[in-house]
C-alpha positions as a Markdown table, in Angstrom:
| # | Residue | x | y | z |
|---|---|---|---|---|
| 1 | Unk | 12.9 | 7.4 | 21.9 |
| 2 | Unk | 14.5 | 3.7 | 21.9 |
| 3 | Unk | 12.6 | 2.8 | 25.7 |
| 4 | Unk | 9.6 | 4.0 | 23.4 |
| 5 | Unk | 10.0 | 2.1 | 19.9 |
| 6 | Unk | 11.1 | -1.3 | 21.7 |
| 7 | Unk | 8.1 | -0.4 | 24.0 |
| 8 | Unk | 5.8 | -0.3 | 21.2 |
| 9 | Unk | 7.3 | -3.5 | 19.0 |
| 10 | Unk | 6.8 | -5.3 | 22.1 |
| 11 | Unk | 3.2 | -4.2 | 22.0 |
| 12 | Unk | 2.7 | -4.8 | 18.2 |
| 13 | Unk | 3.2 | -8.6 | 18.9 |
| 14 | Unk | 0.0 | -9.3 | 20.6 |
| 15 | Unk | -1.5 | -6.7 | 18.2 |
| 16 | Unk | -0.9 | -8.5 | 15.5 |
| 17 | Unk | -1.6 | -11.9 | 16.7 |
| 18 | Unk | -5.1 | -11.1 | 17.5 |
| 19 | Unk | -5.2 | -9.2 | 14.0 |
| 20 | Unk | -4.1 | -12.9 | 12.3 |
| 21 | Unk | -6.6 | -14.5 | 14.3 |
| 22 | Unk | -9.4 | -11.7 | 13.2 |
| 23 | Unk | -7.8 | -12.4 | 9.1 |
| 24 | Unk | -8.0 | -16.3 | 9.9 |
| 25 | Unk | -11.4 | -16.8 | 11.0 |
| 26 | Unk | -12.8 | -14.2 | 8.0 |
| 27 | Unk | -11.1 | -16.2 | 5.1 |
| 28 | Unk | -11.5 | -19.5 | 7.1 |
| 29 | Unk | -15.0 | -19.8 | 7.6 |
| 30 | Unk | -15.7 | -17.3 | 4.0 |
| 31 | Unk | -18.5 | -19.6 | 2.3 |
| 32 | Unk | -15.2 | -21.4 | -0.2 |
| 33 | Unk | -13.8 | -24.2 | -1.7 |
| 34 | Unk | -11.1 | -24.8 | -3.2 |
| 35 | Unk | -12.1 | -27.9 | -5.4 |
| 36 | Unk | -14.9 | -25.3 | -6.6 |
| 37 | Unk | -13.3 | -24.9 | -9.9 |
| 38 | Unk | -12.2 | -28.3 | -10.4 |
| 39 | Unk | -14.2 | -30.1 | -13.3 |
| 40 | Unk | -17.9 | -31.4 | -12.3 |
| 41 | Unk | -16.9 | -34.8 | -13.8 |
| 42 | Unk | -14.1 | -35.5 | -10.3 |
| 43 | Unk | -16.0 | -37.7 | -8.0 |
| 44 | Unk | -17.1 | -36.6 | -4.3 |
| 45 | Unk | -14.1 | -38.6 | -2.8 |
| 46 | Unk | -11.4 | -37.4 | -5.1 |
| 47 | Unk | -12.9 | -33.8 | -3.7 |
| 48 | Unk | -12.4 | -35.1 | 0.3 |
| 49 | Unk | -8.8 | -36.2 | -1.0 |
| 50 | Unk | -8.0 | -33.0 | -2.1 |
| 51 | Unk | -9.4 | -31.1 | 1.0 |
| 52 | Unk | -7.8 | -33.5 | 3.3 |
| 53 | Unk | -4.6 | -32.9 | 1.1 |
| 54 | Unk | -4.9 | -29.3 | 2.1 |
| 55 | Unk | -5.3 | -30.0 | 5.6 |
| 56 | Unk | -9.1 | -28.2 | 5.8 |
| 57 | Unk | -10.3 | -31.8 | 8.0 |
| 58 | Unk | -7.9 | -30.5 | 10.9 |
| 59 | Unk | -9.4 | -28.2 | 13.4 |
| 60 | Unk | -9.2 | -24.3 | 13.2 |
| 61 | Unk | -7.3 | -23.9 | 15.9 |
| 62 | Unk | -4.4 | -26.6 | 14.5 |
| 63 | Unk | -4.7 | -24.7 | 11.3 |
| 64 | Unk | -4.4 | -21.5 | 12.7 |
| 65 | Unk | -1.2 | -22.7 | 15.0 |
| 66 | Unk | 0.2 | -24.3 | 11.7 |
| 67 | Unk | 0.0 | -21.0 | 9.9 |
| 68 | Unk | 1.3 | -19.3 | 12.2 |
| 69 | Unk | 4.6 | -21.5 | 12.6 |
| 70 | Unk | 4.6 | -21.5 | 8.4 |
| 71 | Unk | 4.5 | -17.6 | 8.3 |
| 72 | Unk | 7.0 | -16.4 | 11.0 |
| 73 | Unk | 9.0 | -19.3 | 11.3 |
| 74 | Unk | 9.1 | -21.6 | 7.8 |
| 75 | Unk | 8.6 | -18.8 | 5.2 |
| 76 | Unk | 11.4 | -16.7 | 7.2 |
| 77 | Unk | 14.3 | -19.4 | 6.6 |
| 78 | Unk | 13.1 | -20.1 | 3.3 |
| 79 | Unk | 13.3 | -16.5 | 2.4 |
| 80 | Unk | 17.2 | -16.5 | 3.9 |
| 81 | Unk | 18.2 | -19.6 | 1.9 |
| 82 | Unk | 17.1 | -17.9 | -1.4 |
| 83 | Unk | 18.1 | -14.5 | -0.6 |
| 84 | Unk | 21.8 | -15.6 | 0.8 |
| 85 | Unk | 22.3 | -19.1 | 0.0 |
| 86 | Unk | 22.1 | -20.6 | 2.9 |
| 87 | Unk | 20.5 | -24.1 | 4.4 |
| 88 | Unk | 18.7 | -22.9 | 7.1 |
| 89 | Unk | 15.4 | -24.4 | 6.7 |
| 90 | Unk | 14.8 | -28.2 | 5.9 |
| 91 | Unk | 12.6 | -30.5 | 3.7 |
| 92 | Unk | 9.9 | -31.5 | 6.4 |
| 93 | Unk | 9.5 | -27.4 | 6.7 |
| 94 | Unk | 6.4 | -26.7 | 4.4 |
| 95 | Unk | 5.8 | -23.5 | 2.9 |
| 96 | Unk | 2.6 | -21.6 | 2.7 |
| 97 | Unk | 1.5 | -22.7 | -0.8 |
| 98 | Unk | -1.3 | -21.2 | -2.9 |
| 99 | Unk | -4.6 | -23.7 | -3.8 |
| 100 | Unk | -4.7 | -22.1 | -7.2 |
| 101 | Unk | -0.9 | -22.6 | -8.7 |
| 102 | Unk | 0.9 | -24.6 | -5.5 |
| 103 | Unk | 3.5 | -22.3 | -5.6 |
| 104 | Unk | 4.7 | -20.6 | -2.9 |
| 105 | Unk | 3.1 | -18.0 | -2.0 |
| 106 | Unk | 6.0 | -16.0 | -0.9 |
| 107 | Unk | 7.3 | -16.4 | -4.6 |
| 108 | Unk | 3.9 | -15.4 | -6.2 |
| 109 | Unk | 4.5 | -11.5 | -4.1 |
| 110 | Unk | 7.9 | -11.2 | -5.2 |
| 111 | Unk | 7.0 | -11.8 | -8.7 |
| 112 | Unk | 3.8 | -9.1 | -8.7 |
| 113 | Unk | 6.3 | -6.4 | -6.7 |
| 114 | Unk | 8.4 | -5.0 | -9.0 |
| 115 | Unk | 5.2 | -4.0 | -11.3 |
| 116 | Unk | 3.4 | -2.5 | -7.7 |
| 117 | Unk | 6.3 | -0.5 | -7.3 |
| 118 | Unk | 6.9 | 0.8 | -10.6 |
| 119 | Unk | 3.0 | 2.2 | -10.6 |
| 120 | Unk | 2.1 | 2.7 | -7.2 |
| 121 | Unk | 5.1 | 3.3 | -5.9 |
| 122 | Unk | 5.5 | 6.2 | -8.8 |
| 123 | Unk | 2.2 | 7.4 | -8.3 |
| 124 | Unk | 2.5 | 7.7 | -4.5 |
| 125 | Unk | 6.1 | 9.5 | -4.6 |
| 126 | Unk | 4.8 | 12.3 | -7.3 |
| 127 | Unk | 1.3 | 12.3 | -5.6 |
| 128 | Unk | 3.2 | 13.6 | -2.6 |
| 129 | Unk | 5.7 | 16.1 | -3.8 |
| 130 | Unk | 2.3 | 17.8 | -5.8 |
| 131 | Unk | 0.6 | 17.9 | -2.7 |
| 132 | Unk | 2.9 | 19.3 | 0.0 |
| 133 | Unk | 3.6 | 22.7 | -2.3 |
| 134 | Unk | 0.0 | 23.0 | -3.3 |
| 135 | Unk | -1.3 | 22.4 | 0.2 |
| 136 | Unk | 1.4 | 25.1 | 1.4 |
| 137 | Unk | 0.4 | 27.4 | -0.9 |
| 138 | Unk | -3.1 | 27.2 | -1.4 |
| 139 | Unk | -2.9 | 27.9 | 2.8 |
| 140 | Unk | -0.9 | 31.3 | 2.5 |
| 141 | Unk | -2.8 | 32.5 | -0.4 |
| 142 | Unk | -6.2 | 31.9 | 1.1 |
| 143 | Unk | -9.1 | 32.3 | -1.1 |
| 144 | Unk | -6.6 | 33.6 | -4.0 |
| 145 | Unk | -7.5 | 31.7 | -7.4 |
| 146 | Unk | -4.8 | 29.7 | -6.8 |
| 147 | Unk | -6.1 | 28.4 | -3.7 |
| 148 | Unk | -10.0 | 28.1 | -5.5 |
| 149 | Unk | -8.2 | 25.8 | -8.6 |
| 150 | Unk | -6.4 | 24.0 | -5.9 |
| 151 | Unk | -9.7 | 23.4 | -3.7 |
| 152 | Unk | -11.9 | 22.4 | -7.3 |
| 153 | Unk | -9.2 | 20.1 | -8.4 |
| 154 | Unk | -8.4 | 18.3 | -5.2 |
| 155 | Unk | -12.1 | 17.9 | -4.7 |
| 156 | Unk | -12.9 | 16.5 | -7.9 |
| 157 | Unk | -9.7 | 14.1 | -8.1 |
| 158 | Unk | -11.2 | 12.8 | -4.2 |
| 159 | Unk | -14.4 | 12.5 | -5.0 |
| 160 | Unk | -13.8 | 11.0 | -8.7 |
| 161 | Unk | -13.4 | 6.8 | -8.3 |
| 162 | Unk | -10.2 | 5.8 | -9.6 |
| 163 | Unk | -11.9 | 3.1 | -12.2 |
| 164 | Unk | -14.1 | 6.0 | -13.4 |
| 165 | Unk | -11.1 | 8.2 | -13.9 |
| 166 | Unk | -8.7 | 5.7 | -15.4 |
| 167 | Unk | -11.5 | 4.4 | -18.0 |
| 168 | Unk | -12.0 | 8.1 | -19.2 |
| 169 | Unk | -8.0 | 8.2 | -19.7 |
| 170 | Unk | -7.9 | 5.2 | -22.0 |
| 171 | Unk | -10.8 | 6.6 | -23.8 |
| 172 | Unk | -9.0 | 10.3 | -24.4 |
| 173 | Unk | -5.7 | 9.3 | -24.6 |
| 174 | Unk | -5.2 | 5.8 | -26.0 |
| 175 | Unk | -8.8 | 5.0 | -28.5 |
| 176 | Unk | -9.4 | 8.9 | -29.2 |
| 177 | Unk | -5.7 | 10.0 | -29.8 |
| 178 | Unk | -3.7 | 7.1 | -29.3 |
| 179 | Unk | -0.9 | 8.4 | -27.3 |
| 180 | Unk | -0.3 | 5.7 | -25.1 |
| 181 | Unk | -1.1 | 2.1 | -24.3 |
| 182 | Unk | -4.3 | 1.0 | -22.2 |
| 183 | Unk | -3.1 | -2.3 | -21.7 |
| 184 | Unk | 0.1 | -2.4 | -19.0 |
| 185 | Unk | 2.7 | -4.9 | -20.5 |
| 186 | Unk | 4.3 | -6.4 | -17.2 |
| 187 | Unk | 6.8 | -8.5 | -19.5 |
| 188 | Unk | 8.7 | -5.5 | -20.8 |
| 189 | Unk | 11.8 | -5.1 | -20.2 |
| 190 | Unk | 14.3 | -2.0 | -20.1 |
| 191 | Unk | 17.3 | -2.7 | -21.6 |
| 192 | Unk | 17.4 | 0.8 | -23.4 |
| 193 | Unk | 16.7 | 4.6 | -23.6 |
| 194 | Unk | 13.7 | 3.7 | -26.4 |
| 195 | Unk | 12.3 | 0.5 | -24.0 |
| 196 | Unk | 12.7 | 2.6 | -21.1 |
| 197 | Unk | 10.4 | 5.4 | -22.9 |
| 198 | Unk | 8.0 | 2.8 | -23.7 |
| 199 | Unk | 7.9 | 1.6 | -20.1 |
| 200 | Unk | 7.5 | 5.4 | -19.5 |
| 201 | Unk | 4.4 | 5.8 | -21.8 |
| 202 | Unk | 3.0 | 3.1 | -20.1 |
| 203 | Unk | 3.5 | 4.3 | -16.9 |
| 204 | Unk | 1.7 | 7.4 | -17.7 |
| 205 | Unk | -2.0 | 6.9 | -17.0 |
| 206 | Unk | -2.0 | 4.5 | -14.0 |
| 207 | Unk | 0.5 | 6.9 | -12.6 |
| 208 | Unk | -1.6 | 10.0 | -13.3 |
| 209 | Unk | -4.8 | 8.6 | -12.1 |
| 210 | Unk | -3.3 | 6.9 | -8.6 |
| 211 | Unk | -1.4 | 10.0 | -8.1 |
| 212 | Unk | -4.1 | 12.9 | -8.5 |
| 213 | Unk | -6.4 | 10.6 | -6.0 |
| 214 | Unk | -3.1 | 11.0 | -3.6 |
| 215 | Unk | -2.0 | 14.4 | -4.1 |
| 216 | Unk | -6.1 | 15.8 | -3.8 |
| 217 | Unk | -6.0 | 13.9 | -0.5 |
| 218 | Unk | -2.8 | 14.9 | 1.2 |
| 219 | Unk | -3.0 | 18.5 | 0.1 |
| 220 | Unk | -5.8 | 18.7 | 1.6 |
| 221 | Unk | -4.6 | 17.6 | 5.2 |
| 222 | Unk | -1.1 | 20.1 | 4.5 |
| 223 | Unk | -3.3 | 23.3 | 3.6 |
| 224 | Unk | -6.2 | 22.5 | 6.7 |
| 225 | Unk | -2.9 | 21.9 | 8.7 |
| 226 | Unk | -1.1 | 25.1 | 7.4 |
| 227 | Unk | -3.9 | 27.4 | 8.0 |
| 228 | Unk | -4.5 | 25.9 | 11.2 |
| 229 | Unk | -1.0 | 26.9 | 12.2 |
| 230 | Unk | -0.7 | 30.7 | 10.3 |
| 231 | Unk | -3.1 | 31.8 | 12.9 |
| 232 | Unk | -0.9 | 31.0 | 16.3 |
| 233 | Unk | 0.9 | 33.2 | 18.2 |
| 234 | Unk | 4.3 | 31.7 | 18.0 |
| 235 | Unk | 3.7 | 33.3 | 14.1 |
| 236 | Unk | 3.2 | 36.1 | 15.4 |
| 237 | Unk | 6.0 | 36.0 | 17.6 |
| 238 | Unk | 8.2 | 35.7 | 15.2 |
| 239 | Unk | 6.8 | 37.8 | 12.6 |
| 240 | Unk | 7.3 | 40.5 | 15.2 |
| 241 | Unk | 10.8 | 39.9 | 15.6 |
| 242 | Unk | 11.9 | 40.6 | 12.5 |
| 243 | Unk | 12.1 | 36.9 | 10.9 |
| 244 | Unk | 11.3 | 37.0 | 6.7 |
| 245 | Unk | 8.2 | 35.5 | 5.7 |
| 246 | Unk | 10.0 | 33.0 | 4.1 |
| 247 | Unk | 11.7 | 31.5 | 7.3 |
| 248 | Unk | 8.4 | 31.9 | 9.0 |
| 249 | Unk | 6.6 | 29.7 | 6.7 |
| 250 | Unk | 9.3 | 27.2 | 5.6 |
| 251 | Unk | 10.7 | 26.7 | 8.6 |
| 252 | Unk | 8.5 | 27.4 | 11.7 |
| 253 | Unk | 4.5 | 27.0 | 10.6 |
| 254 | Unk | 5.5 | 24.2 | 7.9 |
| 255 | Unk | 7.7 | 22.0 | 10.7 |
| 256 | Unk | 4.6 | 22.3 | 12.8 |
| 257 | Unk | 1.7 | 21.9 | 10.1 |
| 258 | Unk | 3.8 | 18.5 | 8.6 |
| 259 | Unk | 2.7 | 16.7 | 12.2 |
| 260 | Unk | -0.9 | 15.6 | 11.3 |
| 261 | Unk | 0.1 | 15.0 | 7.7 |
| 262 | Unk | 2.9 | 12.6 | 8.1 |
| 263 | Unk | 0.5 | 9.9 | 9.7 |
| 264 | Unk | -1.6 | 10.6 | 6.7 |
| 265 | Unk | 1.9 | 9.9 | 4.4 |
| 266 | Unk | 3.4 | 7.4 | 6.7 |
| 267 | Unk | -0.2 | 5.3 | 6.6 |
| 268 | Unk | -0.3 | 5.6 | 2.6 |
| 269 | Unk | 2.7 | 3.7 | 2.3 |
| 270 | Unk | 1.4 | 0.2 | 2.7 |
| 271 | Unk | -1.3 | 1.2 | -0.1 |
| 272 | Unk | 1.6 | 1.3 | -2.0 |
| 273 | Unk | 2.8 | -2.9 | -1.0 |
| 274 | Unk | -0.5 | -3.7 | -1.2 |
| 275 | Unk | -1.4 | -1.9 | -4.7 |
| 276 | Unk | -3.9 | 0.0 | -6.4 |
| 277 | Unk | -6.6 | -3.4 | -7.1 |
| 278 | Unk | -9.0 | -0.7 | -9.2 |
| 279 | Unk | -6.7 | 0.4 | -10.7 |
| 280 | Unk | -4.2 | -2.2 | -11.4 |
| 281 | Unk | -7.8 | -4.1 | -12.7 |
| 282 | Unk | -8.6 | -1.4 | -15.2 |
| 283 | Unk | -5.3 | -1.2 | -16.6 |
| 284 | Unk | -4.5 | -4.8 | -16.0 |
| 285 | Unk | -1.1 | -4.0 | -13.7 |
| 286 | Unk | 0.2 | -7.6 | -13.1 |
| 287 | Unk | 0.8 | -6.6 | -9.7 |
| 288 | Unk | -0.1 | -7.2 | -6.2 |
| 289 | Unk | -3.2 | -5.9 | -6.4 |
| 290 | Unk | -4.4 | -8.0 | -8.9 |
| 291 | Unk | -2.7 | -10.9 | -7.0 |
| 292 | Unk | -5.6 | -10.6 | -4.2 |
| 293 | Unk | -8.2 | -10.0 | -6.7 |
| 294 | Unk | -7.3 | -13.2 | -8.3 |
| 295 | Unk | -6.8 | -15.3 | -4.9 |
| 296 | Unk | -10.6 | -14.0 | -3.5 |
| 297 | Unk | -12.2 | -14.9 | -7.3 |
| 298 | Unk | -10.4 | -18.5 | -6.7 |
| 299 | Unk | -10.8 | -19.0 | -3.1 |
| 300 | Unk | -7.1 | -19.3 | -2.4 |
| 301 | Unk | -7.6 | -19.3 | 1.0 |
| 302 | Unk | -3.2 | -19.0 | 2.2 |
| 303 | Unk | -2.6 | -16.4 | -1.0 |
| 304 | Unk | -5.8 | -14.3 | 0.8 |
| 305 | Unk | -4.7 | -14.7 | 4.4 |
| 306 | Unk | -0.8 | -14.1 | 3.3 |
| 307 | Unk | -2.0 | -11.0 | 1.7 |
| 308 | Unk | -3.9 | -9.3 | 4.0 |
| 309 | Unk | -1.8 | -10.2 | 7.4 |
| 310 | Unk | 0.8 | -8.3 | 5.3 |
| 311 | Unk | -0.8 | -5.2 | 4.6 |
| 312 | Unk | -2.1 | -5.6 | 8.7 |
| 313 | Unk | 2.0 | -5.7 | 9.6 |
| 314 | Unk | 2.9 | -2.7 | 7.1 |
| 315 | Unk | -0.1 | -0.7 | 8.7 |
| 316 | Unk | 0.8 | -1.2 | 12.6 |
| 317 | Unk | 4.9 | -0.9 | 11.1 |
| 318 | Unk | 4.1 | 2.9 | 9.6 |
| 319 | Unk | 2.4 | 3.8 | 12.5 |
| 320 | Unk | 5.2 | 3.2 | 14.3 |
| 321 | Unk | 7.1 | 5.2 | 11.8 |
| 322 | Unk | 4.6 | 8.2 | 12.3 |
| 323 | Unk | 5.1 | 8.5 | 15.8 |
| 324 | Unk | 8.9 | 8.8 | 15.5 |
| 325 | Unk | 8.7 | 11.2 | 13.0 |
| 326 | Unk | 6.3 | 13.5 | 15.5 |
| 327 | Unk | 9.2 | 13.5 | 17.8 |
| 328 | Unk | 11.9 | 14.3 | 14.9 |
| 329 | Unk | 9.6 | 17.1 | 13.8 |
| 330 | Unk | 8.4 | 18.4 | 17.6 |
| 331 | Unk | 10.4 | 18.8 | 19.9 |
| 332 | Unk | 8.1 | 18.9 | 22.9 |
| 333 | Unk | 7.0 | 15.9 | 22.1 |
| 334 | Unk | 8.9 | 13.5 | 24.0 |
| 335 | Unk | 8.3 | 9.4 | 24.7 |
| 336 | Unk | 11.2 | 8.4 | 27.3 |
């Protein structure tokens, strides 16, 4: 299992360096400009000042290069001098800094993250522990009206858009009865049980409408996976000798059926680094989601790329994380 994840990091490099090439070239040549939303009344040569300021006269390849040193070289030390103190990186080491608020744009994503994780971290969490029982049971009571609710409900909450389904929250719950907020306050703070109740009503409808789209989606994959499994013969088998239902189905069929649905878990997670944007728009989560929305509206051109190559790392990083876990959970599977 080692030989195999050191195998596959060593293949993630080139991976992701033709993936930052792919991110480059999109937001690069993307019809922007950051002196866009600068005032009509700057002349045409304080414009070329700023652009040249930004570096957008070099070539794309220099660019690109540059980048590349700033993200896994610069941004790294920096990041260790904050985190522990220290003075590894130096003045002449430039940061990737957003167009829009030339601030680092390292800073900008560790601002928006707490809010991301509070909601969509939340959301994903309960999303899954709904959908693994429902999915198991909806399997072993085929066709039972538990299994018809299940099916109806997980359709609707997939098929329903997330803006559709948040907007017809705040109109129930927060103008008709007036239970909770429909405005997200990102500058609350807990400090006790009455402010953490607050951050708790909240919390409620963004979590509710992110985590019905998860759970309709992954209990779908556990009961297709569950029913897929009911019918082998190794069930059988052990049905035969003598083994209670219950071992049969929480033990053997449900090690076997959680195979498929971990990639489908394991590849949610960066969703939840890289936010809910409907949703944290519609409820106006400060968050990271929001972040990227904000950056493309502006043409923030590093904020965009810094984004996006991030979400690219998470993805090929939980695939990674998927494949272990199909060895953890099979045993015949085997990668050395």
């Amino acid at each position: 299992m080692l030989t195999y994840t050191i195998r596959r990091l060593l293949i993630a490099i080139p991976t992701l360096l033709f993936i930052s090439l792919i991110i480059f070239l999109v937001v690069t040549l993307a019809p922007s400009d950051p002196t866009a939303n600068l005032p009509l009344s700057i002349p045409s040569e304080v414009r070329a000042q700023i652009r040249e300021s930004l570096g957008l006269n070099e070539p794309l390849l220099v660019r690109y290069l540059l980048w590349l040193r700033q993200f896994f070289v610069y941004e790294p030390l920096h990041i260790l001098d904050q985190a522990f103190g220290w003075s590894l990186a130096t003045d002449d080491m430039q940061r990737i800094l957003s167009w829009q608020t030339r601030s680092p744009v390292a800073d900008l994503i560790v601002q928006r993250m707490p809010q991301t994780l509070w909601v969509v971290g939340t959301s994903y969490i309960i999303g899954v522990l709904i959908a693994l029982p429902i999915g198991i049971v909806s399997a072993y009571r085929q066709y039972s009206w538990f299994d018809q609710v299940g099916t109806f409900v997980s359709m609707a909450g997939f098929s329903v858009p997330t803006f559709f389904t948040g907007v017809l929250l705040i109109v129930i719950f927060s103008v008709q009865l007036g239970w909770f907020p429909s405005i997200y306050d990102t500058t609350h703070e807990v400090t006790d049980l009455a402010s953490f109740w607050v951050q708790v009503k909240q919390m409620i409808m963004p979590v509710a409408v992110l985590a019905l789209y998860n759970a309709a989606q992954i209990s779908r994959f556990m009961r297709a996976s569950m029913l897929d499994n009911l019918n082998q013969d190794y069930v059988r088998t052990a049905r035969a000798k003598g083994l209670s239902e219950q071992v049969v189905v929480l033990v053997h069929v449900l090690r076997n059926s959680m195979i498929p649905v971990v990639t489908v878990i394991a590849l949610g997670v960066p969703t939840v680094f890289g936010g809910a944007i409907i949703t944290e728009q519609v409820f106006k989560v400060n968050g990271i989601g929001q972040l990227l929305i904000i950056a493309i509206q502006g043409g923030d051109v590093p904020t965009v790329q810094t984004l996006t190559f991030i979400f690219a790392v998470l993805i090929v990083l939980f695939n990674l994380v998927a494949d272990v876990l199909y060895g953890l959970l099979d045993p015949r599977i085997r990668y050395d």
